[in-house]
C-alpha positions as CSV (number, residue, x, y, z in Angstrom):
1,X,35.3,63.2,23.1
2,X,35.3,59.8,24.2
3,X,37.0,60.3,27.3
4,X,34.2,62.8,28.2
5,X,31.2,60.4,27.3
6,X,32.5,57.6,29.1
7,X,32.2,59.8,32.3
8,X,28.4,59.8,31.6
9,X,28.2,56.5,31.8
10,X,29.3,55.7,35.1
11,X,26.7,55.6,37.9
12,X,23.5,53.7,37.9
13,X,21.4,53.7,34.8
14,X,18.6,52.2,32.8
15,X,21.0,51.1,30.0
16,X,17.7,49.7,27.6
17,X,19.5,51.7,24.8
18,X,22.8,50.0,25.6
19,X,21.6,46.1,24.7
20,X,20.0,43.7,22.7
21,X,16.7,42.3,23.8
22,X,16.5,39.1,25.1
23,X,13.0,38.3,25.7
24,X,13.3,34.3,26.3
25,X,15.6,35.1,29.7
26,X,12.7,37.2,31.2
27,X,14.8,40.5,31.6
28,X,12.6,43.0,33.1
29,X,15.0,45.3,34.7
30,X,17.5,47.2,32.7
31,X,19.0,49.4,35.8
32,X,22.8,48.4,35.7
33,X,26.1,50.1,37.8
34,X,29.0,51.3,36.3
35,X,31.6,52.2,38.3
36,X,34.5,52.8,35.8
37,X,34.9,53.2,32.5
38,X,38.4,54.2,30.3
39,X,39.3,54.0,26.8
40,X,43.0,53.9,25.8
41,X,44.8,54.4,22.5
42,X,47.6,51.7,22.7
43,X,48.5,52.2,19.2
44,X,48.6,54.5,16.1
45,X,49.5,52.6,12.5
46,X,50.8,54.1,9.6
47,X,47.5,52.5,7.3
48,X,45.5,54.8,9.9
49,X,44.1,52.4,12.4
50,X,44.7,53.2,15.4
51,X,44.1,49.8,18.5
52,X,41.8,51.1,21.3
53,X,41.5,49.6,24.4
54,X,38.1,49.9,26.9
55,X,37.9,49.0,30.1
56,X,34.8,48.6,32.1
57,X,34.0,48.0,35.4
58,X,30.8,47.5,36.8
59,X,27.9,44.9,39.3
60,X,26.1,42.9,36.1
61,X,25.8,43.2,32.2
62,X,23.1,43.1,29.7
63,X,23.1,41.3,26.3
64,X,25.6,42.8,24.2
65,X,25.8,46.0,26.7
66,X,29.8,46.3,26.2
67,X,29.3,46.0,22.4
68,X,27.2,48.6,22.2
69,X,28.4,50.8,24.6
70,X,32.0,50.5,22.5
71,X,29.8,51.2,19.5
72,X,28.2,54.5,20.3
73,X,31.8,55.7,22.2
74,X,33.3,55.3,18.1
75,X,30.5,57.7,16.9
76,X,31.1,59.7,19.5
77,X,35.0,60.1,18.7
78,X,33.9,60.1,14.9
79,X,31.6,63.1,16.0
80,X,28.5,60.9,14.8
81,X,26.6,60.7,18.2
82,X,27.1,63.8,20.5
83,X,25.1,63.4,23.4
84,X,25.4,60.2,25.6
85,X,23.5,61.1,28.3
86,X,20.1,61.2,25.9
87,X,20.3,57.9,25.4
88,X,20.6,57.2,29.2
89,X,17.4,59.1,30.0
90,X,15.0,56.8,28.8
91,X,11.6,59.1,30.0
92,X,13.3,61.6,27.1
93,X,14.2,58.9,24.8
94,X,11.9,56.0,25.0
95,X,12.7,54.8,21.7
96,X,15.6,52.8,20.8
97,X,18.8,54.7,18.6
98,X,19.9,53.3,15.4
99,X,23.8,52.0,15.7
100,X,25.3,49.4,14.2
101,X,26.9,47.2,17.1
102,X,30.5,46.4,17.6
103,X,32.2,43.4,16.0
104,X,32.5,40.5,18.2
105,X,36.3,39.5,17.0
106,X,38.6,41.5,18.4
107,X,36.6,42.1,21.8
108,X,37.7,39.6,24.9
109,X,37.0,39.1,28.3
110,X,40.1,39.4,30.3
111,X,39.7,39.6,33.7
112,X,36.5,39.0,36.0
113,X,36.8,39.6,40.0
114,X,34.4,39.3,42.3
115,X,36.1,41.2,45.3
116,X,36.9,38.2,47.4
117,X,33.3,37.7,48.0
118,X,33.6,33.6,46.6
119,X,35.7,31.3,46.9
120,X,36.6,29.4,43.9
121,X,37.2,25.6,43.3
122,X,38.6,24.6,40.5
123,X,40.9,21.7,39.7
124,X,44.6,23.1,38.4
């Protein structure tokens, strides 16, 4: 189920129902581009947690937009939230959903590239 909803969301969306607002940045535009998304399982446990890995890939991201984005994937593989694509379409849902966002802890930023477009100067 996950698998399938993280098809929806590649492309180029409105993803308002995918972030926290930050009014104080002046975000006005909400339209973002996915071009790949993939969920792993890397491990099952005997205690019945089972370690899931997401991988997105896309131009820019909103405040919190990976968070939440993980957050409604779990409901959908919980069979909580069926329809991913509704909350996408923002003319047919103009209101915000009710989900509780992903925990911070155990989500890290692991790789950023830029396709060769910069060249970066660092000291080693």
């Amino acid at each position: 189920l996950m698998e399938e909803a993280c098809k929806k969301l590649i492309g180029e969306y409105d993803f308002r129902n995918f972030c926290k607002f930050n009014v104080k940045d002046g975000i006005t535009n909400y339209v973002r581009k996915i071009m790949e998304v993939e969920v792993k399982t890397l491990d099952e446990t005997d205690d019945g947690f089972t370690m899931c890995e997401l991988t997105i890939v896309g131009r820019a991201f909103l405040w919190h937009q990976i968070r939440s984005i993980f957050s409604v994937l779990f409901l959908v593989g919980k069979g909580k939230e069926l329809v991913v694509d509704e909350l996408l379409n923002i003319e047919k849902n103009p209101r915000k959903p009710q989900y509780n966002m992903s925990s911070d802890a155990p989500l890290c930023l692991y790789d950023a590239d830029f396709g060769g477009e910069y060249e970066w100067i660092y000291e080693a």
